[in-house]
N, C-alpha and C positions, 0 to 999 in steps of 0.2 A: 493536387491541391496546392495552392500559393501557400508561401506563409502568412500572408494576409489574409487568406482565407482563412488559414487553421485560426488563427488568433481569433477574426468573428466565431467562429462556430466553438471555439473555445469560452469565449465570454459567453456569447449565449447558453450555452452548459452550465456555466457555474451560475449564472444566473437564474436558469430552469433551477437546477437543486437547490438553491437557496431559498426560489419563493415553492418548492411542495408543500402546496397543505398538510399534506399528511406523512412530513417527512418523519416525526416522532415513529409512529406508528412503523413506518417504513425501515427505520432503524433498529426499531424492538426483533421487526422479524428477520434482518442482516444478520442481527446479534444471534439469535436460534440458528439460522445457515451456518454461520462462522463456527459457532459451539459446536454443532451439529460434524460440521466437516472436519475439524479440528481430532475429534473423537480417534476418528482408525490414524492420525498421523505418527509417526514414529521421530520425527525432529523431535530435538530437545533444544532448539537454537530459531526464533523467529525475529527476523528484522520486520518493524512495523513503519509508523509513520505516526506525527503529531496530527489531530486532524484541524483543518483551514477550510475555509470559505466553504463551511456546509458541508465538508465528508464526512462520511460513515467513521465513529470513532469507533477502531476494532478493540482500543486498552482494555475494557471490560471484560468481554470475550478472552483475551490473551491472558487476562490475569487468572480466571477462572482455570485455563487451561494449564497453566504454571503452576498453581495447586495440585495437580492432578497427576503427578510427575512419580516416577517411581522412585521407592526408597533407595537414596543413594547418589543418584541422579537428578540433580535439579536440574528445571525447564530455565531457559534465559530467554526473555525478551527485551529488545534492541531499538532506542530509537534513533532516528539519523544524525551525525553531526555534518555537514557542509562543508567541503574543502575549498575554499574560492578558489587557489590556484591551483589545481587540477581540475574542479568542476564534478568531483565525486562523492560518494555519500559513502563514511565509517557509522559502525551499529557500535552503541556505547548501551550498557547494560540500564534500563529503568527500571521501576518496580512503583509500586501506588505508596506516595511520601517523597520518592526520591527526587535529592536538590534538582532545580533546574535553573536556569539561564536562558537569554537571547542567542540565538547563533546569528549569520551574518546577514542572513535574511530577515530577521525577526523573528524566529519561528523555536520555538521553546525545545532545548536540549536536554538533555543529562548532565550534572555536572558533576567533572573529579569520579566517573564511573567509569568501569574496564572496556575497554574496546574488544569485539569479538567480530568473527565471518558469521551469519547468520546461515542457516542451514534449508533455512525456507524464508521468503521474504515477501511481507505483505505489499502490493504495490496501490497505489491510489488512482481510480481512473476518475477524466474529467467524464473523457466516452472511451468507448472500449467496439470493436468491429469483429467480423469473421476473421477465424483463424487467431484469435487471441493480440487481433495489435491491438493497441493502449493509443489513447489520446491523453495525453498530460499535458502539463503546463509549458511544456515547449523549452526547458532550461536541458535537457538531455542528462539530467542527473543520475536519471536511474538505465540508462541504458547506458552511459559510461562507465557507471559501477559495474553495472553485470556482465560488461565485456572484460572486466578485470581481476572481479571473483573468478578465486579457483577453488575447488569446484563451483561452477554456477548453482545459485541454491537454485532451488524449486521458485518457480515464480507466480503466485497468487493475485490476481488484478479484482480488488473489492472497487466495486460501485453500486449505485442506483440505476435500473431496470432501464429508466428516463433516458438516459445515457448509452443505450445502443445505436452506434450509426452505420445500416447494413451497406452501406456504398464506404466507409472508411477504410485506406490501402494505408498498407506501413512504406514508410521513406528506406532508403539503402540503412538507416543507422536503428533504424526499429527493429527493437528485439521481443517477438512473439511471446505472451504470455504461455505459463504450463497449461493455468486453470482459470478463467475470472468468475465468483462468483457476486453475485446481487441477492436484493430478498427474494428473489424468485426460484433461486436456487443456483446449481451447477449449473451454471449455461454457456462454457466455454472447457473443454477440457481437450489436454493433447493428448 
């Protein structure tokens, strides 16, 4: 696929998820999967995402989960700061209140909170194919991170159902999801 392909079929995606009728609903039952799957994990450290143009917002889900932490052990959850000059994404600690700010995209950060490696990391599919590759937005943000975490966390691809495309192949720089899940459930695991 060109990259002018991927870019059509990219807009056309975010376009699909933004007009779902019934994306509300659709998100209520992401959020039950998420909780749901969230339940047997043992990380205490989840990298997420700010949600844009019509993602699934997991913060709800993560924050419930971060309650849920054992005595002693507090859960962190991580949202992205942007590196322009390297093209990588750092996890800075948020929490529900915690300051924020523009990053260099526009996309709302953490501010003045602790940077950490996340231990599992939630990723954002525009679409998502066999074998766990990922359609994003084409900036290689998150596959340049996770060729440079060490340990690579666990890698989680949340999207919408709408967004499977069974002919989608990963490029040389695509790095295969562990898990994706949709409201439909698990329907990607390594």
């Amino acid at each position: 696929m060109t990259p002018e392909e991927r870019k059509a079929l990219r807009d056309k995606l975010i376009a699909a998820r933004q007009a779902l009728p019934d994306r509300l609903e659709l998100a209520v039952q992401l959020q039950s999967v998420l909780r749901t799957w969230l339940v047997s994990r043992r990380e205490s450290s989840i990298g997420a995402y700010w949600p844009i143009k019509g993602e699934f917002d997991p913060l709800p889900a993560l924050y419930r989960w971060s309650e849920g932490g054992p005595e002693g052990s507090p859960r962190r959850i991580g949202l992205p700061v942007a590196d322009k000059a390297t093209g990588e994404l750092r996890f800075h600690v948020w929490f529900p209140g915690c300051p924020m700010e523009l990053d260099a995209y526009d996309i709302p950060k953490p501010k003045d909170t602790d940077e950490f490696k996340p231990a599992l990391l939630l990723v954002p599919c525009v679409g998502y194919g066999p074998g766990g590759i990922r359609l994003g937005y084409g900036g290689g943000f998150y596959d340049r991170t996770l060729s440079e975490l060490n340990p690579r966390p666990l890698t989680i691809g949340i999207g919408y159902a709408h967004g499977f495309l069974p002919m989608l192949r990963g490029g040389p720089d695509d790095l295969p999801l562990d898990v994706v899940l949709t409201e439909e459930g698990v329907v990607w695991k390594r």
